[in-house]
Residue, then its C-alpha position, 0 to 999 in steps of 0.5 A: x493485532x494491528x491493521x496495516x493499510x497502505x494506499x500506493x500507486x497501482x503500478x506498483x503493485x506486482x513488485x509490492x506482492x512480491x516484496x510482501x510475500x517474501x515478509x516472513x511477519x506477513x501471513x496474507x494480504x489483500x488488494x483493493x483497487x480505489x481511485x485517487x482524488x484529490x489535488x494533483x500537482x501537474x508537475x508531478x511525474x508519476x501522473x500520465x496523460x490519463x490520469x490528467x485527463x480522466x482526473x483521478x490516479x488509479x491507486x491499490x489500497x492493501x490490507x494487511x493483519x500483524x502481530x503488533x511486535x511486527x508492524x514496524x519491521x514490516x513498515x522498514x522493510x518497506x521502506x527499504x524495498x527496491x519496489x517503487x514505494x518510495x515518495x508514492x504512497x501513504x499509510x496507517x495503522x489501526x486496531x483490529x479488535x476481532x479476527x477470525x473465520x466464518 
């Protein structure tokens, strides 16, 4: 089992639902709203007059558990989504050792 996180733009969030609930590899995933901190390019178009002034970007971190033969599906269909993830995000892919349920 793998670990898909990914850190995008909080706008984006509502579209990302909805591209990944249309993944048949995703069973689920989980939201978390963080802060994003950090050396901001004025320039960059995605930052609002908010963002400047509070000095922090509001990001989603999502969670995500995958078969490990599903990861790079779902990364590619990511990719290709129309859901405004493209140059606004990062992420990573760790090991999940243990899952279950309480």
């Amino acid at each position: 089992m793998k670990m898909l996180t990914l850190i995008v733009f909080a706008d984006v969030k509502q579209l990302l639902a909805d591209t990944l609930r249309g993944l048949k590899q995703v069973q689920g995933f989980t939201f978390t709203h963080v802060e994003g901190h950090g050396t901001q390019d004025s320039r960059d178009p995605a930052l609002s007059a908010r963002d400047h002034v509070v000095g922090y970007v509001p990001h989603v971190r999502v969670d995500i558990i995958l078969e490990d033969k599903d990861v790079a599906d779902v990364l590619d269909a990511l990719r290709k989504s129309q859901c405004g993830l493209a140059g606004r995000g990062h992420y990573w892919v760790t090991e999940v050792e243990r899952q279950g349920a309480l």
